[in-house]
N, CA, C and O atoms as a Maestro MAE file, in Angstrom:
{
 s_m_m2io_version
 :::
 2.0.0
}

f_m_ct {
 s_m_title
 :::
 protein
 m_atom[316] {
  # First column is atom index #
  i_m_mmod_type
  r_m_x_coord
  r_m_y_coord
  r_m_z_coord
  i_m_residue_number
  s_m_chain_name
  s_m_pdb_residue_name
  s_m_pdb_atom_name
  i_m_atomic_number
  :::
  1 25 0.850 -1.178 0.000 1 A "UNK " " N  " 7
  2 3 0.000 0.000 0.000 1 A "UNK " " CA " 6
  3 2 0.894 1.238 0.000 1 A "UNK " " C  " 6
  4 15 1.972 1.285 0.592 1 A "UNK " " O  " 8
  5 25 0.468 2.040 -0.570 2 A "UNK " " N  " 7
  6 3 1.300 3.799 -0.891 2 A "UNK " " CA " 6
  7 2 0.198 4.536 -0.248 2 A "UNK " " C  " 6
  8 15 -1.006 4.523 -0.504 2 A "UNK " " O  " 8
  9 25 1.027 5.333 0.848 3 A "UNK " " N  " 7
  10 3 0.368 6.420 1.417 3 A "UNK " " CA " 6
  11 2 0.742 7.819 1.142 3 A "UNK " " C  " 6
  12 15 1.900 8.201 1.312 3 A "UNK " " O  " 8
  13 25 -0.295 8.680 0.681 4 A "UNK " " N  " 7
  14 3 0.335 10.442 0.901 4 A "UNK " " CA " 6
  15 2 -0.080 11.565 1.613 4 A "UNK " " C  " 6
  16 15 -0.832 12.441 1.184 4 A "UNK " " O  " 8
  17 25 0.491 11.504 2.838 5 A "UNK " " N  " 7
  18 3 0.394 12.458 3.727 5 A "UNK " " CA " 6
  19 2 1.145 14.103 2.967 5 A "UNK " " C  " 6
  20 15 2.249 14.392 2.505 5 A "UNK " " O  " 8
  21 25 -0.155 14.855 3.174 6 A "UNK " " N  " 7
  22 3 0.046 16.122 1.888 6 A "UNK " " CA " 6
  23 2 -0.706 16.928 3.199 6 A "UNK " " C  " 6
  24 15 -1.582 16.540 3.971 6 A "UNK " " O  " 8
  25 25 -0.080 18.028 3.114 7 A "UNK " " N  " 7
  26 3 -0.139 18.754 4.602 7 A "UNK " " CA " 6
  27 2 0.247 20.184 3.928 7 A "UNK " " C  " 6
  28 15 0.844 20.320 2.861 7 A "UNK " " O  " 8
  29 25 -0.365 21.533 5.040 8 A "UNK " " N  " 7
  30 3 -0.169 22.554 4.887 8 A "UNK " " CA " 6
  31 2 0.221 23.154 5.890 8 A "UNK " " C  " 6
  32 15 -0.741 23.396 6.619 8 A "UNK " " O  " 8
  33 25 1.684 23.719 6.519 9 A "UNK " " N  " 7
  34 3 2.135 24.192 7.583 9 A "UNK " " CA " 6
  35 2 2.835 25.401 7.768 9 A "UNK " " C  " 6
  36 15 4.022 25.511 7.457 9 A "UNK " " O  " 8
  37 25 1.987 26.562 8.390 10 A "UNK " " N  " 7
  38 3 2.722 27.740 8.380 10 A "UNK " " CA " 6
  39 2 3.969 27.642 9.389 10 A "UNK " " C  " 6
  40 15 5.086 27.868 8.923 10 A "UNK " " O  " 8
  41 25 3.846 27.341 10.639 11 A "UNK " " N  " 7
  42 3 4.365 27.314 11.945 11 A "UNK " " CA " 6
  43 2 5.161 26.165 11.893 11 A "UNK " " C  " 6
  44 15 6.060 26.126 12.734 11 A "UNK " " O  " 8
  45 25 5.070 25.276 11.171 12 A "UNK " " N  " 7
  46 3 6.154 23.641 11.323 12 A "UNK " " CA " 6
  47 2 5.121 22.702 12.245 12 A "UNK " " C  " 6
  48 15 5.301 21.485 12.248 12 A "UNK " " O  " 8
  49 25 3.998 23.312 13.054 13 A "UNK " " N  " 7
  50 3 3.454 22.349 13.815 13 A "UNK " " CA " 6
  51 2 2.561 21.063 13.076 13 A "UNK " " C  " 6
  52 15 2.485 19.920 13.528 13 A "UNK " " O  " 8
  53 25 2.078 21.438 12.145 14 A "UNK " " N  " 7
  54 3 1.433 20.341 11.061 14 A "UNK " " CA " 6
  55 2 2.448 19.557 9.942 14 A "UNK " " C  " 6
  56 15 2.299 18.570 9.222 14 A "UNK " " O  " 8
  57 25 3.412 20.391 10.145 15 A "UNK " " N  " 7
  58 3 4.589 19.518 9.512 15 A "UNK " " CA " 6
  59 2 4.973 18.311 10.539 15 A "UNK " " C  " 6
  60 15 5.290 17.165 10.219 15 A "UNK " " O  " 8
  61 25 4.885 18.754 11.615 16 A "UNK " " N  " 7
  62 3 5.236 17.663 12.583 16 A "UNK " " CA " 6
  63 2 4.625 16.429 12.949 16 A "UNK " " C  " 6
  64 15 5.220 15.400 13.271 16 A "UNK " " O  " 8
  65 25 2.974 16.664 12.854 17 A "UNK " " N  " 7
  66 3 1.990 16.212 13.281 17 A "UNK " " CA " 6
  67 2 2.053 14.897 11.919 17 A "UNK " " C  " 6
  68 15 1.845 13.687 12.015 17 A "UNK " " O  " 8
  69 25 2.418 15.726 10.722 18 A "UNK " " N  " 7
  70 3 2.496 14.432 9.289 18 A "UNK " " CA " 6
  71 2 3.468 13.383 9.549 18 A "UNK " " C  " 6
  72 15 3.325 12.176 9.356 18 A "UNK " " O  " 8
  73 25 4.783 14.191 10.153 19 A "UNK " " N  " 7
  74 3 6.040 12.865 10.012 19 A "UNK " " CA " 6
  75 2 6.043 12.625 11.166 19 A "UNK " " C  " 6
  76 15 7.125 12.248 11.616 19 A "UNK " " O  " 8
  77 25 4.688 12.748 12.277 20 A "UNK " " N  " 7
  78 3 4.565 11.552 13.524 20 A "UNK " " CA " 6
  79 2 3.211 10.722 13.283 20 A "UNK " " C  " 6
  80 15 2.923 9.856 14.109 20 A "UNK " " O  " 8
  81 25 2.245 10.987 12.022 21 A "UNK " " N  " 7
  82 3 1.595 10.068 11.426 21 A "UNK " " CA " 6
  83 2 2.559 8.899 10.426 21 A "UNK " " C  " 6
  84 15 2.572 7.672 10.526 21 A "UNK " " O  " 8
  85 25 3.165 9.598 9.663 22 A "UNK " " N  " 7
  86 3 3.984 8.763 8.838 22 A "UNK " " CA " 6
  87 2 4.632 7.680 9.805 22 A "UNK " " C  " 6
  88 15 3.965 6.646 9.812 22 A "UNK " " O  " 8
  89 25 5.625 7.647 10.529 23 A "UNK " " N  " 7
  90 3 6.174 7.093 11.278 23 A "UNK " " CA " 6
  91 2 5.177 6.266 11.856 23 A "UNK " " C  " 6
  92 15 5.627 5.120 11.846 23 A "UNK " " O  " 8
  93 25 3.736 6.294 12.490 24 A "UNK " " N  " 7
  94 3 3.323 5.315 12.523 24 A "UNK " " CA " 6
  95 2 2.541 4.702 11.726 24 A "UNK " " C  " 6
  96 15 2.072 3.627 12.100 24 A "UNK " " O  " 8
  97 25 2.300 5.079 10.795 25 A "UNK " " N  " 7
  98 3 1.684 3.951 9.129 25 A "UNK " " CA " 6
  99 2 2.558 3.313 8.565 25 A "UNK " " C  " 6
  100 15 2.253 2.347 7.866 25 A "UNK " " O  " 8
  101 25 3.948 3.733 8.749 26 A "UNK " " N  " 7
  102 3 5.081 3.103 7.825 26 A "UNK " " CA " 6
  103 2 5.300 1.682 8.537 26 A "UNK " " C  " 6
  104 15 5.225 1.424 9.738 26 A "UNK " " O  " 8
  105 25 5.637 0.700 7.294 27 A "UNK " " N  " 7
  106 3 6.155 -0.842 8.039 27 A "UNK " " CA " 6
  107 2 6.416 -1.633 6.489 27 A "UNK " " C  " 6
  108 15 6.601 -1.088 5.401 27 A "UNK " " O  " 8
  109 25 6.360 -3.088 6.808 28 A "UNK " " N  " 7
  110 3 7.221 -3.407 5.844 28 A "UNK " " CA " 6
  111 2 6.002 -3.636 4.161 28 A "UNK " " C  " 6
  112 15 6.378 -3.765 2.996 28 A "UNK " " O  " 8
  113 25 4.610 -3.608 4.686 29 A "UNK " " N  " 7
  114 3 3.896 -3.747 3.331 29 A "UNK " " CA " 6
  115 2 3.016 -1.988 3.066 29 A "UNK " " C  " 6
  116 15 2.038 -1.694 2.378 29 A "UNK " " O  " 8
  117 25 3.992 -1.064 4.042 30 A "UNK " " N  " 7
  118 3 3.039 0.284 3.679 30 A "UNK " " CA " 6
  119 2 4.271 0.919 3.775 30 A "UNK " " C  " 6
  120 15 5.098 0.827 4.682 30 A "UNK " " O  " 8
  121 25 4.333 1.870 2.287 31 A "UNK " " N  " 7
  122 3 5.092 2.848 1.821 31 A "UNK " " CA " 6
  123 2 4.329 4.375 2.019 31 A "UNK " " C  " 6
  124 15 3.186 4.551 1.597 31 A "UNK " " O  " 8
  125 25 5.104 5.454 2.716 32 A "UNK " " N  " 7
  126 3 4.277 6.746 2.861 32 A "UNK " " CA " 6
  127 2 5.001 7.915 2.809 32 A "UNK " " C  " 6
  128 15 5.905 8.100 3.625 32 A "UNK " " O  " 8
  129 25 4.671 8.922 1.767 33 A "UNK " " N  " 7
  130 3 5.369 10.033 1.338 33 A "UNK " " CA " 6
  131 2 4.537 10.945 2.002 33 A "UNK " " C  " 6
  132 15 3.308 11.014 2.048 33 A "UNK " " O  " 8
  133 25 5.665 11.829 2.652 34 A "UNK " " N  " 7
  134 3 5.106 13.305 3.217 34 A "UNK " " CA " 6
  135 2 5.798 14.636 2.423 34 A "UNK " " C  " 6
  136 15 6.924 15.126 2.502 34 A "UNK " " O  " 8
  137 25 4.870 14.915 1.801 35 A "UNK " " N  " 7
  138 3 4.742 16.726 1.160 35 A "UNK " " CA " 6
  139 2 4.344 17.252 1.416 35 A "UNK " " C  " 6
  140 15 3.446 16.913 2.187 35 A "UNK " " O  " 8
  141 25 4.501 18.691 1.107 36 A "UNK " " N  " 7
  142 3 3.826 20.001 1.775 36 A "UNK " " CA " 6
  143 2 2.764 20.091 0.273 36 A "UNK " " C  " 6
  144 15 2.812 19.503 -0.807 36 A "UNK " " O  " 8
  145 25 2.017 20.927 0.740 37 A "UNK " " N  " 7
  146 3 0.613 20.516 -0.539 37 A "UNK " " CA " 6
  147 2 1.303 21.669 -1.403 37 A "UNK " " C  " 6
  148 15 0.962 21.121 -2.451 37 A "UNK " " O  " 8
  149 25 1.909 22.676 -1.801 38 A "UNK " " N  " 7
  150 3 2.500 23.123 -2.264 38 A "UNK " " CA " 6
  151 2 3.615 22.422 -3.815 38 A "UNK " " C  " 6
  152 15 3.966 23.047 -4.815 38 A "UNK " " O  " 8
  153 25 3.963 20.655 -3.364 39 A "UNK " " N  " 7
  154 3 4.834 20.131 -4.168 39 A "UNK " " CA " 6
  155 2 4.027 19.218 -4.433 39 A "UNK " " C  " 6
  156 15 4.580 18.314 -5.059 39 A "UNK " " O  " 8
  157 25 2.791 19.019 -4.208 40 A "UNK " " N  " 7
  158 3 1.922 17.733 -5.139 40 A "UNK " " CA " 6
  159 2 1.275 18.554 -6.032 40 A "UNK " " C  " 6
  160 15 1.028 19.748 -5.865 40 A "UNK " " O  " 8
  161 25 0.894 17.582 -7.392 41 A "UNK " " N  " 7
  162 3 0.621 17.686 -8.696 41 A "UNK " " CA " 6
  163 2 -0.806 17.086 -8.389 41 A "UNK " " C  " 6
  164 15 -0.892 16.153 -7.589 41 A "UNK " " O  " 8
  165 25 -1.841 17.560 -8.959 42 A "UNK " " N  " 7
  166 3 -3.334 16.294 -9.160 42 A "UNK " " CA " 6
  167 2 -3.303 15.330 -9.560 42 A "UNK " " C  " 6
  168 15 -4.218 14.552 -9.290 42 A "UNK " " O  " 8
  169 25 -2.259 14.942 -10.373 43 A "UNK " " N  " 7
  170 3 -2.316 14.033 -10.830 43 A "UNK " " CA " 6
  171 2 -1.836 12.980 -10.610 43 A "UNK " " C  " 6
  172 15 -2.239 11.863 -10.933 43 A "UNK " " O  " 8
  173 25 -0.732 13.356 -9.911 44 A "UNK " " N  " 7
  174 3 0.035 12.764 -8.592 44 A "UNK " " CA " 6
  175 2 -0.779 11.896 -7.461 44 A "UNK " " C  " 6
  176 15 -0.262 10.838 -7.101 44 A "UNK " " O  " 8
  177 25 -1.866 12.243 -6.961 45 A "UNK " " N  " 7
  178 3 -2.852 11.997 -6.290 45 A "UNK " " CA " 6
  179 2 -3.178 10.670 -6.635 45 A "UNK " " C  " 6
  180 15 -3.360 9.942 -5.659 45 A "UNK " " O  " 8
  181 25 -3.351 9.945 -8.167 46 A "UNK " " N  " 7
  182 3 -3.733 8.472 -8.569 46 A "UNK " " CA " 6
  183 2 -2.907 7.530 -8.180 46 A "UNK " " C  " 6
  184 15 -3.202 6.337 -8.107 46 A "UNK " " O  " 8
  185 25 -1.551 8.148 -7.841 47 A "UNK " " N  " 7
  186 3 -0.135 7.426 -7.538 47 A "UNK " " CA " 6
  187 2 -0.350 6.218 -6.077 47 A "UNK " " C  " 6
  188 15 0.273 5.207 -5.754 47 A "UNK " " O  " 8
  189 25 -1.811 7.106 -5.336 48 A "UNK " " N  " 7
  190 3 -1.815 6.582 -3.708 48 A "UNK " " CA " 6
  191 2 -2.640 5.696 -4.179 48 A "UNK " " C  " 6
  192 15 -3.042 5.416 -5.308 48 A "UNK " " O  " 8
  193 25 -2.939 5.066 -2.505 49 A "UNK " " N  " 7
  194 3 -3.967 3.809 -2.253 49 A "UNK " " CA " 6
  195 2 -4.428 4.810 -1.575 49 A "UNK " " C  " 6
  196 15 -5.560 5.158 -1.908 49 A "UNK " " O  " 8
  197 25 -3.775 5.585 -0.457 50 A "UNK " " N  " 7
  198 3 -4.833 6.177 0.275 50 A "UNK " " CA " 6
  199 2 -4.176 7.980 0.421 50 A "UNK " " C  " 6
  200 15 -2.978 8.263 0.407 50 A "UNK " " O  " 8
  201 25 -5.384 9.041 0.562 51 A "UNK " " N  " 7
  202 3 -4.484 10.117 1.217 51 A "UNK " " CA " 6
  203 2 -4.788 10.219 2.715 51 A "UNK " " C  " 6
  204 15 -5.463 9.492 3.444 51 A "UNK " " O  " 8
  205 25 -4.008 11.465 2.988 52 A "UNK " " N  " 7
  206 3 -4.182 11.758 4.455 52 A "UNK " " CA " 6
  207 2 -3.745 13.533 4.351 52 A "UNK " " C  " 6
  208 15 -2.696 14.109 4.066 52 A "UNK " " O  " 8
  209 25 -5.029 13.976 4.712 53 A "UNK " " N  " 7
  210 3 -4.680 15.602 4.536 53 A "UNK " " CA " 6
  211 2 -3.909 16.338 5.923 53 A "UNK " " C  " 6
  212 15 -4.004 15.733 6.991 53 A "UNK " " O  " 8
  213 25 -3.398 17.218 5.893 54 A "UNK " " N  " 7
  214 3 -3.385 18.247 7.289 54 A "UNK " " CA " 6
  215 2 -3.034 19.603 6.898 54 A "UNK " " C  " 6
  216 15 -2.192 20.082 6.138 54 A "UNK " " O  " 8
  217 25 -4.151 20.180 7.829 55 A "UNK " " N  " 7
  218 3 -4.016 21.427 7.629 55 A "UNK " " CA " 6
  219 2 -4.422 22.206 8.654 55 A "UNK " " C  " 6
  220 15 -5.505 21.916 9.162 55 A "UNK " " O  " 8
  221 25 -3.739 23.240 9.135 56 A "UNK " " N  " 7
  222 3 -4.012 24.209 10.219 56 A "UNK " " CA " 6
  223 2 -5.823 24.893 9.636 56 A "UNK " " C  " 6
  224 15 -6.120 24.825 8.444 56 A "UNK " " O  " 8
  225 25 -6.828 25.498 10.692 57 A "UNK " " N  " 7
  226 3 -7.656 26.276 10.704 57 A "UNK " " CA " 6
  227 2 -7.331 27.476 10.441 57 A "UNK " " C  " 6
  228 15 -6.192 27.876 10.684 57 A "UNK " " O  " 8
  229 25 -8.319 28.303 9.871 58 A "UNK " " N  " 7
  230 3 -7.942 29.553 10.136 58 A "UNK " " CA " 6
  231 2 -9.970 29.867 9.676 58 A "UNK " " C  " 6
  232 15 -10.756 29.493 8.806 58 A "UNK " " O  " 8
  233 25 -9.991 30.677 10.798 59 A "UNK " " N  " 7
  234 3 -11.641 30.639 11.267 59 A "UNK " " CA " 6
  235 2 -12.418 29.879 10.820 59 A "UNK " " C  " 6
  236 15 -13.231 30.280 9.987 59 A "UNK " " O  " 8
  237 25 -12.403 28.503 11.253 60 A "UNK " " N  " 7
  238 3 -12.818 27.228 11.239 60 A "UNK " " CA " 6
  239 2 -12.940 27.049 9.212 60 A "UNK " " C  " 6
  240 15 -13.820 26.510 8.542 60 A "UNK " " O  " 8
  241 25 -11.941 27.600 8.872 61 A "UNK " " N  " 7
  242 3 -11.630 26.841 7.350 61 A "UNK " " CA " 6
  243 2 -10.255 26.341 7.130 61 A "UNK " " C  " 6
  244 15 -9.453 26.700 7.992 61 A "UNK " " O  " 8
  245 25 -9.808 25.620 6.205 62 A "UNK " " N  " 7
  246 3 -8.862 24.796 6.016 62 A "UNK " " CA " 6
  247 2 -8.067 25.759 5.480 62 A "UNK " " C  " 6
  248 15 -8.642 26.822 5.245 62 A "UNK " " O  " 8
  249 25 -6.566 25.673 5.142 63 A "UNK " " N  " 7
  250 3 -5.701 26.746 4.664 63 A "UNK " " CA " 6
  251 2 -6.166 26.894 3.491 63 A "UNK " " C  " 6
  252 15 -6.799 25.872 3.224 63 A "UNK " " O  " 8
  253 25 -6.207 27.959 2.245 64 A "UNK " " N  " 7
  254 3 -6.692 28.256 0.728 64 A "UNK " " CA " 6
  255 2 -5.553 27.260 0.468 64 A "UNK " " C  " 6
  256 15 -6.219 26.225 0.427 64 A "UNK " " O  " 8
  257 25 -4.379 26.905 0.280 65 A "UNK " " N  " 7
  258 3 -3.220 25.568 -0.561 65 A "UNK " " CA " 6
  259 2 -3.823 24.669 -0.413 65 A "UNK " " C  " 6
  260 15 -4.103 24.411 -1.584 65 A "UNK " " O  " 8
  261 25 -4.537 23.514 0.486 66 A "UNK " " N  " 7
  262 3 -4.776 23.094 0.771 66 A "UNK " " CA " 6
  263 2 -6.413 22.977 -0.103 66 A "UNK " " C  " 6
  264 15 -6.646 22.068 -0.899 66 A "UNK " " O  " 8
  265 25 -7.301 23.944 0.200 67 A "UNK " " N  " 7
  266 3 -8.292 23.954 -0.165 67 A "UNK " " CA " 6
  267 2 -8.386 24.087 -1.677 67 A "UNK " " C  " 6
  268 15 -9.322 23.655 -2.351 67 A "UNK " " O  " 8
  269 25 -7.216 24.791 -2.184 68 A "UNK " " N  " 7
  270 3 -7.224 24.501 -4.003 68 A "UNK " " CA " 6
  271 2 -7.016 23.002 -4.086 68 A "UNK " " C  " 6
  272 15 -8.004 22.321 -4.359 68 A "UNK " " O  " 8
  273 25 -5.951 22.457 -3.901 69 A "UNK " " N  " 7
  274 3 -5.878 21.262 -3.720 69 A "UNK " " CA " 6
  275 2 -7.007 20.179 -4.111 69 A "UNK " " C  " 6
  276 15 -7.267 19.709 -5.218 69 A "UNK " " O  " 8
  277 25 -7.518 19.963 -3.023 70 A "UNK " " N  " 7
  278 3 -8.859 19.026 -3.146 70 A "UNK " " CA " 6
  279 2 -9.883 19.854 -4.234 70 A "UNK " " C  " 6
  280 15 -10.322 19.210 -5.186 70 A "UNK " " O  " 8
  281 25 -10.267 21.333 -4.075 71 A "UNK " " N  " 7
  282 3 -10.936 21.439 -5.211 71 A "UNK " " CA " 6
  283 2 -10.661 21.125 -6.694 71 A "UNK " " C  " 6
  284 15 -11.495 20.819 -7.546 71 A "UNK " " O  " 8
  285 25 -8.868 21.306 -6.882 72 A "UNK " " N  " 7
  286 3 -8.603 20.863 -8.221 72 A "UNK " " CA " 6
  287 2 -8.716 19.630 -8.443 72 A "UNK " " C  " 6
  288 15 -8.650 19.195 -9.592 72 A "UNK " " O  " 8
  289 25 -8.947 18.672 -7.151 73 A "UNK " " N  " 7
  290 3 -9.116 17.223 -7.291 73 A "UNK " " CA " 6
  291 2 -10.334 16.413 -7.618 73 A "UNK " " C  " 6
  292 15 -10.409 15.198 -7.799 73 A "UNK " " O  " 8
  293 25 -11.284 17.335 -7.660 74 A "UNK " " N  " 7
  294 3 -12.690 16.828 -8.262 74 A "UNK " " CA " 6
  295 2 -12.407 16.115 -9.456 74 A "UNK " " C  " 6
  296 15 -12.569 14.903 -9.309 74 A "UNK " " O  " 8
  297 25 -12.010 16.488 -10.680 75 A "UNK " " N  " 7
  298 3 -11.675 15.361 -11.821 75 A "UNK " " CA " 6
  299 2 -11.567 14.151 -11.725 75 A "UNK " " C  " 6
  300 15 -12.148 13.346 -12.453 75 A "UNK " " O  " 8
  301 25 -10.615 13.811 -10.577 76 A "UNK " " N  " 7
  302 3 -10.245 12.330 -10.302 76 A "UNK " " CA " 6
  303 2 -11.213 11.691 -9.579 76 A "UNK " " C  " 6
  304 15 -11.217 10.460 -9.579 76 A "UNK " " O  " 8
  305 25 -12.132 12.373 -8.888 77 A "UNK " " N  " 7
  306 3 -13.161 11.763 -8.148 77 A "UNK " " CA " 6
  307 2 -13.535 10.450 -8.562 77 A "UNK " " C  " 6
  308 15 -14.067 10.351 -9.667 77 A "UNK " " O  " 8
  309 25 -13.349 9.393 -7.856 78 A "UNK " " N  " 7
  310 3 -14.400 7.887 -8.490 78 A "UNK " " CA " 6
  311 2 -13.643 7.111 -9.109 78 A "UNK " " C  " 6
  312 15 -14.054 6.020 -9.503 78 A "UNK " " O  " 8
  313 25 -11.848 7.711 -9.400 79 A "UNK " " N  " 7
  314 3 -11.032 7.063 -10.163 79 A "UNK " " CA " 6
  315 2 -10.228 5.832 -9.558 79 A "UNK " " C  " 6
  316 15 -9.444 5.199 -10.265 79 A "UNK " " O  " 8
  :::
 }
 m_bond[315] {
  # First column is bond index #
  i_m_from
  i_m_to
  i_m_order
  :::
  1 1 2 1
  2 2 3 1
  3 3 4 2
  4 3 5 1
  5 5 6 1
  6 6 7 1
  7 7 8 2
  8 7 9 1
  9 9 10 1
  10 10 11 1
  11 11 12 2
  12 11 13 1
  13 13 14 1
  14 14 15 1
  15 15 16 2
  16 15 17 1
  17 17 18 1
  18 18 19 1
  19 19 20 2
  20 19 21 1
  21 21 22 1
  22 22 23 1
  23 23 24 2
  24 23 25 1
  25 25 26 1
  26 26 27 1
  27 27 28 2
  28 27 29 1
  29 29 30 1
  30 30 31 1
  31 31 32 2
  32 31 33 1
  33 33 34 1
  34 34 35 1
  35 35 36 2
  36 35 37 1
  37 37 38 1
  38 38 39 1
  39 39 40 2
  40 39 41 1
  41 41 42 1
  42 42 43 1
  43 43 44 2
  44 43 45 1
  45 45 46 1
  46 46 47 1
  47 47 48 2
  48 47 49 1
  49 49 50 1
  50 50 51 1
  51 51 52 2
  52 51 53 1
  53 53 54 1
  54 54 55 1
  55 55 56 2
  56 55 57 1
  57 57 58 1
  58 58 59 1
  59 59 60 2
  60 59 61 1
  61 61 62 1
  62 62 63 1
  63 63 64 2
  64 63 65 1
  65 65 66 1
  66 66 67 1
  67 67 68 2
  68 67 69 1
  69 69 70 1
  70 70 71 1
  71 71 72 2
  72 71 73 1
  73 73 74 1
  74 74 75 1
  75 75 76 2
  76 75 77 1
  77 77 78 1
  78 78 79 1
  79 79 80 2
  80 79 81 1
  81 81 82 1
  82 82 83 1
  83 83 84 2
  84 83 85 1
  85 85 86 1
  86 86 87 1
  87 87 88 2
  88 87 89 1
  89 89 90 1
  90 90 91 1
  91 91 92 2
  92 91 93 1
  93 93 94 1
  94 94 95 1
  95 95 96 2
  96 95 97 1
  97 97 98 1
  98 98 99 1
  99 99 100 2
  100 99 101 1
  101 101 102 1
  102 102 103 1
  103 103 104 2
  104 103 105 1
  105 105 106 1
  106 106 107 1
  107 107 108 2
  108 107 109 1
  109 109 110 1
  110 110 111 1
  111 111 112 2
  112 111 113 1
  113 113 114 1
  114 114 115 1
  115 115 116 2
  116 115 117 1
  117 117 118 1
  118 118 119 1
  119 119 120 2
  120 119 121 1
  121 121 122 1
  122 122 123 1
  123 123 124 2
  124 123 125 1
  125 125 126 1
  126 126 127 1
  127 127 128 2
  128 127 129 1
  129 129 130 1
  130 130 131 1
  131 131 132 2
  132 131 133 1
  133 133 134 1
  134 134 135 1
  135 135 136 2
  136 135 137 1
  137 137 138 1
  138 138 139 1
  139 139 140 2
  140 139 141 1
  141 141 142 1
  142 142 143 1
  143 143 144 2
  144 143 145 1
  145 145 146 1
  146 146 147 1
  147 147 148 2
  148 147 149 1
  149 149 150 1
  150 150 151 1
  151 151 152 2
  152 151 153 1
  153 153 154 1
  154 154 155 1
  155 155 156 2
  156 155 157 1
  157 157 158 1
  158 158 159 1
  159 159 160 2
  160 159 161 1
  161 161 162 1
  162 162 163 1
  163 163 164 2
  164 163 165 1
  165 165 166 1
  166 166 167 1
  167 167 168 2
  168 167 169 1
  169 169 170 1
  170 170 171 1
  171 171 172 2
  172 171 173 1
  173 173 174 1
  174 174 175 1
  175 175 176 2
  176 175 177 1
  177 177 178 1
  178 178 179 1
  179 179 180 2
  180 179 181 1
  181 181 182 1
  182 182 183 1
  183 183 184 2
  184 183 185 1
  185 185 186 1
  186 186 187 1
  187 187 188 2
  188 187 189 1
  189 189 190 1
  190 190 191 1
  191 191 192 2
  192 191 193 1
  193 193 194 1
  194 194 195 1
  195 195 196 2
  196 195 197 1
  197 197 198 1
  198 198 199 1
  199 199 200 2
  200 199 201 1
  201 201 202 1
  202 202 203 1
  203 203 204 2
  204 203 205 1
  205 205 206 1
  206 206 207 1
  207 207 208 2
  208 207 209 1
  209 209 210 1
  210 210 211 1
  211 211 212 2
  212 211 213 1
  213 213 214 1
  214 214 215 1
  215 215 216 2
  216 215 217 1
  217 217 218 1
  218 218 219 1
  219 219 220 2
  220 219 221 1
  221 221 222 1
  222 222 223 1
  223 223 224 2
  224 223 225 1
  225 225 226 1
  226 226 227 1
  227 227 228 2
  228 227 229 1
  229 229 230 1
  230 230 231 1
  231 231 232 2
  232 231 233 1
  233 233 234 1
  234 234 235 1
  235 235 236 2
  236 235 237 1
  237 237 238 1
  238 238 239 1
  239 239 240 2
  240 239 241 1
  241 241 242 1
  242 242 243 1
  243 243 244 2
  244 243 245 1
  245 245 246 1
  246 246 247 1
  247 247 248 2
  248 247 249 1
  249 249 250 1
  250 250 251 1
  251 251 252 2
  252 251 253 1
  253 253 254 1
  254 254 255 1
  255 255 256 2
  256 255 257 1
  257 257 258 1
  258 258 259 1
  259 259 260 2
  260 259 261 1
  261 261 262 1
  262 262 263 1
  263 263 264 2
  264 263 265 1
  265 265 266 1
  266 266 267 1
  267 267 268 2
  268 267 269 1
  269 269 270 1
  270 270 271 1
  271 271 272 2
  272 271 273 1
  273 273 274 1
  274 274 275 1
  275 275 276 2
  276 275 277 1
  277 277 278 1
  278 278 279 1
  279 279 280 2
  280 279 281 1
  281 281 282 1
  282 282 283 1
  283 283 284 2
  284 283 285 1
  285 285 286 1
  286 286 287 1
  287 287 288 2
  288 287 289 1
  289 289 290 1
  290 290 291 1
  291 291 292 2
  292 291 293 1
  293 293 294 1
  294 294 295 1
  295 295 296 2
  296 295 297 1
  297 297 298 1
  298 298 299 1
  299 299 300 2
  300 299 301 1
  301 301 302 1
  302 302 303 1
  303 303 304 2
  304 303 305 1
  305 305 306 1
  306 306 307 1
  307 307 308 2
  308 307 309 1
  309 309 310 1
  310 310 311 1
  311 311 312 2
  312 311 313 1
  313 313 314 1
  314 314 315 1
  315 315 316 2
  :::
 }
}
């Protein structure tokens, strides 16, 4: 299984929070890449079995990187 933990971190604290998820999903039949949502492609996205988002609030909405993100990801929906 391929995992992609794709995260948005102003402060480093959600950067942290990804590579102490990673560290525990990783083992010998699960592979898991951590990026900042900034260096993933959409298309990139078909590459996983599974994602895993993070992203700081900011008045109870998700960061805008983050939120383009999944909106540009509607295409792949169902794929």
């Amino acid at each position: 299984m391929k995992i992609l933990i794709c995260y948005y971190s102003r402060t480093g604290n959600t950067a942290k929070m990804a590579e102490a998820i990673a560290q525990g999903v990783r083992n010998e039949a699960v592979s898991c890449d951590v990026r900042e949502v900034t260096a993933v492609k959409i298309d990139e996205l078909l590459d996983y079995d599974a994602l895993i988002f993070g992203s700081p609030t900011y008045y109870g909405l998700m960061a805008s990187e983050m939120k383009k993100l999944i909106d540009d990801s509607v295409k792949h929906h169902g794929k």
